[in-house]
C-alpha positions in Angstrom: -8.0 0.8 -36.1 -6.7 -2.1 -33.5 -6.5 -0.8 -30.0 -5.3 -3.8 -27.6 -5.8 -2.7 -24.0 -4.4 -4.4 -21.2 -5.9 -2.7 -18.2 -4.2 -4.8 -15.1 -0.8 -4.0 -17.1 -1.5 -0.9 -18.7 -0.3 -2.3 -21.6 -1.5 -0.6 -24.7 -0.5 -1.2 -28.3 -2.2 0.5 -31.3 -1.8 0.1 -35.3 -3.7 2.2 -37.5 -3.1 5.8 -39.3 -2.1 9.1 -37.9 -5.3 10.3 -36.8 -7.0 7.3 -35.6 -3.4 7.5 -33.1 -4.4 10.8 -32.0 -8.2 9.7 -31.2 -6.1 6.4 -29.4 -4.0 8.5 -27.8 -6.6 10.5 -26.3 -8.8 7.5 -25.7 -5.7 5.8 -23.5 -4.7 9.0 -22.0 -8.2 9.4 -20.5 -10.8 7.3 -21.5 -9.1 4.0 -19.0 -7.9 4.3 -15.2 -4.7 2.8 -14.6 -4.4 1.6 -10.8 -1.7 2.0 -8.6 1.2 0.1 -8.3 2.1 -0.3 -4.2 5.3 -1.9 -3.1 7.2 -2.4 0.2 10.3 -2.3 -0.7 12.4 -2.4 2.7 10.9 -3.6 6.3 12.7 -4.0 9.4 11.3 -4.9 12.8 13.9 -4.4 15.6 11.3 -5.1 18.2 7.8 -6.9 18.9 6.2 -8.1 22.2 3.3 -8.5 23.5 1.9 -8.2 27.6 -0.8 -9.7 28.9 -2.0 -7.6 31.5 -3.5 -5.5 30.2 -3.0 -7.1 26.3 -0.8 -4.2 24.7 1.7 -4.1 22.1 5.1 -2.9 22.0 6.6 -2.7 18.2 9.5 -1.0 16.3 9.0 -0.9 13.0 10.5 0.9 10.1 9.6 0.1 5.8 10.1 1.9 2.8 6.6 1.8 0.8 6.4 3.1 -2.9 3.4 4.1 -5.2 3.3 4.4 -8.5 0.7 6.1 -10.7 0.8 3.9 -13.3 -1.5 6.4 -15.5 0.7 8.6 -17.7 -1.5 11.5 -18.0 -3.6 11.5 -15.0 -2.4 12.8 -11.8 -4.1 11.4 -8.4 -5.4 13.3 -5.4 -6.4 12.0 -2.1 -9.9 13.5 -1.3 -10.1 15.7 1.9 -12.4 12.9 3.7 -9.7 10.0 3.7 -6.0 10.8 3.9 -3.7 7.7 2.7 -3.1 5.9 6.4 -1.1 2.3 6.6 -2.7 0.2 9.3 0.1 -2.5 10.9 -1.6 -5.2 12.5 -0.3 -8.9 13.9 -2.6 -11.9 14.2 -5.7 -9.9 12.8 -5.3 -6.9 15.4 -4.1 -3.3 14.6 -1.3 -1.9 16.7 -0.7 1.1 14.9 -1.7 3.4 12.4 0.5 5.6 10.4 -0.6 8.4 7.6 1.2 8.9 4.6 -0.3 11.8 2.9 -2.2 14.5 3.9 -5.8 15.5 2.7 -5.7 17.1 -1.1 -2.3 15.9 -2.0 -1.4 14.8 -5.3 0.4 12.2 -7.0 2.0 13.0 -10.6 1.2 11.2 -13.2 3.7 8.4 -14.0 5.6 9.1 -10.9 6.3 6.7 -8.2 6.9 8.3 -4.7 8.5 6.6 -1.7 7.0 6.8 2.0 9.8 6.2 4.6 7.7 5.4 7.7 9.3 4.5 11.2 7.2 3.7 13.9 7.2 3.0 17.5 4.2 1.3 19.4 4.5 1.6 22.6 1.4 0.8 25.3 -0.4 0.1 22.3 -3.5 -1.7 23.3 -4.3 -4.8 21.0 -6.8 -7.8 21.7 -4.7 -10.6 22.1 -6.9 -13.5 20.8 -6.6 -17.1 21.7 -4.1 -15.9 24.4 -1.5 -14.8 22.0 -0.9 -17.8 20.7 0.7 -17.5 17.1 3.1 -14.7 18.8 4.0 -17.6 21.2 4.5 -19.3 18.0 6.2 -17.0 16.4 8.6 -15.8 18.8 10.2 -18.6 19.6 11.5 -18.2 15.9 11.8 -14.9 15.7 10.1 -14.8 12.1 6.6 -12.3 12.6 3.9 -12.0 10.3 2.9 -9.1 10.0 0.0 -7.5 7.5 0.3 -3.5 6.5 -3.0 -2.0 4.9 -2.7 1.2 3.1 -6.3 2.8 2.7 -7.4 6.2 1.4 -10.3 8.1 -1.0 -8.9 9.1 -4.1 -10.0 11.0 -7.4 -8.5 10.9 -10.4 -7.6 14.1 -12.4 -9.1 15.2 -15.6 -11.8 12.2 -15.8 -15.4 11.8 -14.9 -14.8 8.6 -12.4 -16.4 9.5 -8.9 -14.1 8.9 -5.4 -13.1 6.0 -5.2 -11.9 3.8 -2.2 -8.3 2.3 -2.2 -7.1 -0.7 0.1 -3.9 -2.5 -0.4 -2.7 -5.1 1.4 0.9 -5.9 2.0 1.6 -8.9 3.7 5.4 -9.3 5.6 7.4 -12.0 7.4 9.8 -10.1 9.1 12.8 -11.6 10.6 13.1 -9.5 14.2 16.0 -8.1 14.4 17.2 -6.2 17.7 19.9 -3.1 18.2 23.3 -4.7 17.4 22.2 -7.9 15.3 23.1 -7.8 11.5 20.5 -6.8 9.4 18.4 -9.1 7.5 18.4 -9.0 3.6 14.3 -7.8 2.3 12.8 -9.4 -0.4 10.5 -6.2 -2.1 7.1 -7.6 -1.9 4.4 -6.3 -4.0 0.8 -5.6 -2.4 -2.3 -6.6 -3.3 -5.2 -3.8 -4.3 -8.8 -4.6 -3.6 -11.2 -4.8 -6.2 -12.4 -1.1 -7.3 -15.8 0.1 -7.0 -17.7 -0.6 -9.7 -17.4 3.0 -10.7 -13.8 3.3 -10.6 -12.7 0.6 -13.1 
């Protein structure tokens, strides 16, 4: 029997006869975790500022983030500790925190499911950090980098693996785009997953 296993890809190709592809089947099926997939795969930012006195944040922000459980026969369920929450944060500070899923909810195997999250930060209160100087930076052309960090405690169906801690990071340069100005075209960009727990490979 050849098994070749591809984990980051899920990639899996087998030769062999009929019953050593039912023990492969099985084995691929549940014997290897296949981590998520997370996307953002529309942003738009129709306002960000920033006041001084005191330092807090004012932000208008609307995406479109998928997930994809790239595992074709186990489903996914957030634990009832740690819902899924996205985190928006400029220059290192958080201005607002948005959940996604709440506690005990499950994602189908093989299915990809799209969170359509619009936010508005208003009096937010942020610590500015060398005076707010990249958003001086940034604003005068309009460009914003902005970092979204989805984080949650999940367990995978049918499989022996513990809870296991998820963090991607989705890093955006968003053109800002007020009421009444043509939109700006998106480029998806794919987010990156921290390394699993030890546990949860």
């Amino acid at each position: 029997m050849t098994l070749y296993v591809v984990k980051e890809e899920c990639d899996f190709r087998y030769l062999g006869t009929s019953g050593e592809l039912q023990f492969a089947v099985l084995l691929v099926a549940y014997g290897f975790i296949c981590h998520a997939e997370v996307a953002v795969v529309h942003a738009s930012l129709t306002r960000l500022a920033l006041a001084t006195s005191p330092a807090t944040a004012f932000a208008n922000l609307s995406l479109t983030l998928t997930v994809r459980n790239k595992n074709w026969a186990m489903s996914v369920r957030n634990t009832q500790a740690e819902p899924h929450e996205a985190d928006y944060s400029f220059d290192d500070q958080r201005f607002k925190r948005v959940r996604l899923t709440d506690e005990g909810s499950t994602r189908p195997a093989g299915k990809t499911q799209a969170n359509h999250l619009v936010s508005d930060a208003d009096s937010a209160y942020v610590a500015l950090g060398n005076a707010g100087v990249e958003f001086k930076e940034e604003n005068k052309t309009g460009v914003f980098q902005v970092e979204v960090a989805l984080s949650g405690e999940i367990r995978y169906e049918v499989h022996t693996s513990p809870k296991c801690k998820f963090l991607a990071i989705c890093p955006l340069k968003l053109q800002l785009t007020p009421p009444g100005t043509p939109a700006v075209l998106f480029q998806k960009v794919k987010c990156k997953l921290a390394p699993p727990d030890k546990n949860c490979l």
